[in-house]
NUROFI-67217 format. One line per field, with one value per residue: residue number from 1; residue in three letters; x, y, z of N, C-alpha, C, O in turn. Coordinates in Angstrom, 3 decimals. Example, Ala and Ser with C-alpha at 12.3 -4.5 7.8 and 13.67 -1.06 7.14 Angstrom:
BEGIN
nutor 1:2
tormi ALA:SER
n_c1 13.190:12.850
n_c2 -5.690:-2.250
n_c3 7.800:7.080
ca_c1 12.300:13.670
ca_c2 -4.500:-1.060
ca_c3 7.800:7.140
c_c1 13.200:12.900
c_c2 -3.300:0.030
c_c3 7.800:7.870
o_c1 14.236:13.409
o_c2 -3.319:1.138
o_c3 8.465:8.039
END
This chain:
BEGIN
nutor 1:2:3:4:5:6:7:8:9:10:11:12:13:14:15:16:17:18:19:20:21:22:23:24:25:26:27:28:29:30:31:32:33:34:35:36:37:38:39:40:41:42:43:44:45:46:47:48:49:50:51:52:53:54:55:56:57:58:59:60:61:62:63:64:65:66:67:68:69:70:71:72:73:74:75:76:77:78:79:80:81:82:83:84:85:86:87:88:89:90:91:92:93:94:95:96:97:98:99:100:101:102:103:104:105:106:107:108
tormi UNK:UNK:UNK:UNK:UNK:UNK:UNK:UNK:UNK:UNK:UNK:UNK:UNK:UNK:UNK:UNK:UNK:UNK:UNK:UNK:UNK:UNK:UNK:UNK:UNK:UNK:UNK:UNK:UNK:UNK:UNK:UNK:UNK:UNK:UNK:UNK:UNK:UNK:UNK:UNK:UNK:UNK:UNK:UNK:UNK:UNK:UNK:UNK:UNK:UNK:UNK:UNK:UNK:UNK:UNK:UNK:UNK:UNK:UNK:UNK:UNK:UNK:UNK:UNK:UNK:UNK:UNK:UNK:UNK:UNK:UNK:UNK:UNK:UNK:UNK:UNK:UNK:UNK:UNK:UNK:UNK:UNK:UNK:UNK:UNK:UNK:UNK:UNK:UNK:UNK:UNK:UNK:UNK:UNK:UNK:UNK:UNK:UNK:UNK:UNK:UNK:UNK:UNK:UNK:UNK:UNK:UNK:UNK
n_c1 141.698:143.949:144.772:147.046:149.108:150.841:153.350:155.553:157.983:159.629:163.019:166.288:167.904:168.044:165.056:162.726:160.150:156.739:154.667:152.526:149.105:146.831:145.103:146.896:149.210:147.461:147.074:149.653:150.569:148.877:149.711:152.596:152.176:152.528:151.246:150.613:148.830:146.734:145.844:142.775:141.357:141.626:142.995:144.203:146.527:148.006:151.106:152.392:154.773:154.579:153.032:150.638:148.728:146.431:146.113:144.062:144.739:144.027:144.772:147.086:148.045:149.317:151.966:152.585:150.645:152.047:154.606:154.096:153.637:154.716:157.245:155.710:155.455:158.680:158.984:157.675:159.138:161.494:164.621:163.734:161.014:157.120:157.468:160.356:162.383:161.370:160.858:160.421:158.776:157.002:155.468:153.251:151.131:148.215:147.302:145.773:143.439:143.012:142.390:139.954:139.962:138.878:139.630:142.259:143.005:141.456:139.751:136.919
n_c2 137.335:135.192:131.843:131.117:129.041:128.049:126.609:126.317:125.543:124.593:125.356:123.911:122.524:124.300:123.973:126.615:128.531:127.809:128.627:131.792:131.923:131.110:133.418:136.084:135.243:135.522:138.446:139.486:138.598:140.870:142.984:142.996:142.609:144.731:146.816:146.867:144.468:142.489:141.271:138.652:136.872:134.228:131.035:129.301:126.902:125.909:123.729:122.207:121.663:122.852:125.459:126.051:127.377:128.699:130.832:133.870:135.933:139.135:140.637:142.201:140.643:137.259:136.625:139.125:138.674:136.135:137.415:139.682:137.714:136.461:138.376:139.012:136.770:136.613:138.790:138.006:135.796:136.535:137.459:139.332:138.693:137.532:134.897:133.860:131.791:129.442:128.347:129.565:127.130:126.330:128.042:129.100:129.575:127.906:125.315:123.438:124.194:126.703:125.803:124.495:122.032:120.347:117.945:115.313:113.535:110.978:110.379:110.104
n_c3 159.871:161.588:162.630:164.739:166.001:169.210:171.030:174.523:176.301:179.176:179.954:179.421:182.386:185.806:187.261:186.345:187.813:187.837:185.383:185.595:185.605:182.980:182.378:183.267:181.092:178.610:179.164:178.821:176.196:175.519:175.588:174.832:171.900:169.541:166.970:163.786:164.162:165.671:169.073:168.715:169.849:172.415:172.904:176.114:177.718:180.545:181.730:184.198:182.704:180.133:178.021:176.004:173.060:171.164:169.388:168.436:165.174:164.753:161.544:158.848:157.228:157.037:157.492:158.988:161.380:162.860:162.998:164.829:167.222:167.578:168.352:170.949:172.422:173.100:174.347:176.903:177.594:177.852:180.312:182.252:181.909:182.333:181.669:182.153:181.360:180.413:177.058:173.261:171.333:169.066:166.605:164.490:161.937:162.214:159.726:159.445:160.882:159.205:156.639:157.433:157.823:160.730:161.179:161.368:157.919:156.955:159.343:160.643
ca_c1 141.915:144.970:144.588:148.019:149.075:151.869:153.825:156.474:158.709:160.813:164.298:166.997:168.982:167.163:163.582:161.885:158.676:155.587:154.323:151.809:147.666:146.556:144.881:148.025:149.831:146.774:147.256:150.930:150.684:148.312:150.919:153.715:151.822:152.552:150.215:149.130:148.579:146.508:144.960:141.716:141.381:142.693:142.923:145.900:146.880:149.488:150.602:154.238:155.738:154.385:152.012:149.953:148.044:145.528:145.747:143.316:145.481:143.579:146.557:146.995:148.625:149.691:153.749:152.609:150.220:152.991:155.817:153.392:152.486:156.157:157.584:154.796:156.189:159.520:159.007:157.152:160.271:162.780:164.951:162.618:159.590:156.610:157.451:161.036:163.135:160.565:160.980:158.828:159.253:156.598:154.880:152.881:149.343:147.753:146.679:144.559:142.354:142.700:141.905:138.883:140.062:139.699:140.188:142.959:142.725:140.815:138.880:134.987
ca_c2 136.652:134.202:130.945:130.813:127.627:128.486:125.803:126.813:124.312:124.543:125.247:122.784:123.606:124.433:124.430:127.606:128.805:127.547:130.076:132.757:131.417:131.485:134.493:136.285:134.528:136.298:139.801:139.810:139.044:141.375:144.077:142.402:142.673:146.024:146.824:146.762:143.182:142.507:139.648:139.039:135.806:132.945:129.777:129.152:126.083:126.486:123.056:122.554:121.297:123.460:126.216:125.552:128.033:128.926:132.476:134.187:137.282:140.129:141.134:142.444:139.909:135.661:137.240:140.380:138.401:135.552:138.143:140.267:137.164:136.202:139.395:139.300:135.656:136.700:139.855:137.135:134.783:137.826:137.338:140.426:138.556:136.760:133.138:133.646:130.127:129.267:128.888:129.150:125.998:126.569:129.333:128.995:129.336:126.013:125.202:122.755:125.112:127.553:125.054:124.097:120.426:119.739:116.270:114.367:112.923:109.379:110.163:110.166
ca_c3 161.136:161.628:163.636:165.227:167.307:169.976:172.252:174.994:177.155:180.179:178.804:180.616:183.830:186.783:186.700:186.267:188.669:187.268:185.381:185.862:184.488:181.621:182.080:182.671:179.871:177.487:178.880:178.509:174.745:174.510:176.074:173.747:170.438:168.648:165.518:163.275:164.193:167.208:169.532:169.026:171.042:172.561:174.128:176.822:178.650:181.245:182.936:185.296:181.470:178.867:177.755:174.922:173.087:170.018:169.186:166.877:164.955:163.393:161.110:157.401:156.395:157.806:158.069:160.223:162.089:163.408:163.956:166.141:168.295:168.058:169.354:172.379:173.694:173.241:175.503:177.931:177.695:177.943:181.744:183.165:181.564:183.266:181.318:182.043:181.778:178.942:175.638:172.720:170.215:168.048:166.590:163.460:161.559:162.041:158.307:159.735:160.929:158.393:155.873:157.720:158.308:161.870:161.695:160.089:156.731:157.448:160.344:161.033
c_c1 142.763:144.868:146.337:148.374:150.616:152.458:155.409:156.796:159.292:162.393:165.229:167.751:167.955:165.685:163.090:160.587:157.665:155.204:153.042:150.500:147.713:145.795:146.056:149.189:149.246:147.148:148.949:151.281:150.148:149.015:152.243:153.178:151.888:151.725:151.051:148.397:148.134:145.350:143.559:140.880:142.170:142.562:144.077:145.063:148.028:149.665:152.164:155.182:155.748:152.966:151.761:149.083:147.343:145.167:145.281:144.139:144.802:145.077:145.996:147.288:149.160:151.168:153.860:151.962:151.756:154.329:155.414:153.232:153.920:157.375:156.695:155.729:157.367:159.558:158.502:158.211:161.651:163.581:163.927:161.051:158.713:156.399:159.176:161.790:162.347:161.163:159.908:159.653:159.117:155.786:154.211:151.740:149.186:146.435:145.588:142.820:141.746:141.864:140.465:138.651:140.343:139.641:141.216:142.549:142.429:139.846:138.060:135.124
c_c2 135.421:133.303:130.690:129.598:128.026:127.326:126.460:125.599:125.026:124.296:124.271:123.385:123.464:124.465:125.209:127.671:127.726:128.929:130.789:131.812:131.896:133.162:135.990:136.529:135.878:137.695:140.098:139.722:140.107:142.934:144.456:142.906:144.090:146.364:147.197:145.492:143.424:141.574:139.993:138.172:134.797:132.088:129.356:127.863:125.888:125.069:123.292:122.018:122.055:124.154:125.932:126.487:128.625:130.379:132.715:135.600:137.930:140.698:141.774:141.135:138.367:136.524:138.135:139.504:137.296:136.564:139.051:139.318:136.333:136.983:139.156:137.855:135.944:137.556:138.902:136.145:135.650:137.369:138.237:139.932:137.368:135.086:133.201:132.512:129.390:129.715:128.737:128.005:126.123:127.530:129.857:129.093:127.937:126.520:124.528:123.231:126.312:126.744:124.101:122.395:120.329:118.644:115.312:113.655:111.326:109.128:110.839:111.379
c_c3 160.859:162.664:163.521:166.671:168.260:170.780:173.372:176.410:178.102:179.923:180.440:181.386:184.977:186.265:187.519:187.642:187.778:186.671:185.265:184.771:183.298:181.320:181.990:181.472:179.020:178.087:178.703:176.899:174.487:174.614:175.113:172.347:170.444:167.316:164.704:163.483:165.504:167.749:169.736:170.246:171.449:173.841:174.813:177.577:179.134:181.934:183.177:183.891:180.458:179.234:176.285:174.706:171.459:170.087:167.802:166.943:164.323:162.737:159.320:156.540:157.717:158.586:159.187:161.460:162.845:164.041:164.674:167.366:168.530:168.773:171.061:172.908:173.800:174.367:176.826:178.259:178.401:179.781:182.259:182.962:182.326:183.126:181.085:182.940:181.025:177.994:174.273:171.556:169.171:168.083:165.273:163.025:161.827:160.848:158.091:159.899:160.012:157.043:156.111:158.116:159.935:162.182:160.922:159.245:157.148:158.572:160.028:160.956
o_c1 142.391:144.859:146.876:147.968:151.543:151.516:156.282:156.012:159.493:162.880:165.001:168.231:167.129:165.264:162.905:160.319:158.189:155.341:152.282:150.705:148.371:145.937:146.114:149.790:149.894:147.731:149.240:152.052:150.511:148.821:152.735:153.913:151.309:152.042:152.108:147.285:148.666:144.319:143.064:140.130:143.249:142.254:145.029:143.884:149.028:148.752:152.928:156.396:156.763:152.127:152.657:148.424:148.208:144.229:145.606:144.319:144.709:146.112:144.871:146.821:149.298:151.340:154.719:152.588:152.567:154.858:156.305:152.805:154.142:158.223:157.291:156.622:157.672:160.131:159.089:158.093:162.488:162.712:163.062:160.083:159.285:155.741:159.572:161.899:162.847:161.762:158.900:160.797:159.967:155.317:154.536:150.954:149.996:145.469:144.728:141.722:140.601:140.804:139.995:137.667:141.458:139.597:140.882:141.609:143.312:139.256:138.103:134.156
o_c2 134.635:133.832:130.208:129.486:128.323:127.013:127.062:125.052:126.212:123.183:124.093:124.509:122.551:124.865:125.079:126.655:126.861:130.028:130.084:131.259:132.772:133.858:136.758:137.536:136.886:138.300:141.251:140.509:140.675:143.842:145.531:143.669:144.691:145.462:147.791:145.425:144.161:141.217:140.908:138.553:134.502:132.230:129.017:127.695:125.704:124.784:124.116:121.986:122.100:123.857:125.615:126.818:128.971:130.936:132.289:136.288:137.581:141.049:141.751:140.783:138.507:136.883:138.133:139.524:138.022:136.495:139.503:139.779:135.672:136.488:139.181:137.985:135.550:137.150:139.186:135.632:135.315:136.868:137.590:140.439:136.415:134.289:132.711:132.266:128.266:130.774:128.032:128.090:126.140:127.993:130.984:128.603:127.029:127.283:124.638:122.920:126.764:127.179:123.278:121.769:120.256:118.253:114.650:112.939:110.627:108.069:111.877:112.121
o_c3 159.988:163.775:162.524:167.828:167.506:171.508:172.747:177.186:177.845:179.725:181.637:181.241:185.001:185.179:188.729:188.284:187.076:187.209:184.602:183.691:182.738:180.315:181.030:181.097:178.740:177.187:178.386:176.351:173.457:173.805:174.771:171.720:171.349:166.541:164.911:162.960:166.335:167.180:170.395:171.146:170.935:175.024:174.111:177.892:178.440:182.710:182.673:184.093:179.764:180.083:175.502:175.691:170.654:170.658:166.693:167.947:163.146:163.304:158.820:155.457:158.932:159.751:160.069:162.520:163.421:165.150:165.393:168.425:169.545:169.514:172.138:173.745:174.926:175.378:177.871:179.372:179.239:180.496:182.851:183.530:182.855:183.795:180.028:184.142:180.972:177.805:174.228:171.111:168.281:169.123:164.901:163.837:161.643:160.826:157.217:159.439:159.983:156.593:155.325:158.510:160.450:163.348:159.940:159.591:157.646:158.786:159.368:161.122
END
């Protein structure tokens, strides 16, 4: 299991719809993802600036898991897709979590 951290902006120009809940959001990755990699959960936050989101990856491997969950927003970003005029920024394990630190180095 891969703790993947996701962010996605409002690309510049016109602005975009708002886009579709969070619940939404989650079934469209889970449409997007192709296996062997595949969502097991996840936390979305959708506001009128950005989506924000903590995806857990069952995967073989860190590499499969991210380019499964990076294909799915892309298909969600795509012109025909339901976060299109979004873009994704970031798209990475958070080490933080994998590493079991959730609190920065110095704090309580």
């Amino acid at each position: 299991m891969y703790a993947i951290r996701a962010h996605l902006e409002r690309t510049g120009g016109a602005l975009p719809p708002r886009p579709p809940g969070a619940p939404a959001v989650r079934d469209g990755l889970e449409r997007g993802i192709r296996g062997p990699a595949r969502l097991s959960h996840a936390r979305i936050r959708v506001t009128p600036g950005a989506v924000d989101a903590m995806v857990f990856m069952a995967a073989g491997t860190l590499l499969e898991a991210e380019d499964g969950l990076r294909r799915a927003w892309g298909a969600l970003t795509d012109p025909d897709g339901a976060l299109n005029g979004w873009q994704l920024v970031h798209c990475e394990a958070d080490s933080w979590l994998m590493l079991g630190l959730h609190e920065p180095p110095g704090q309580p």
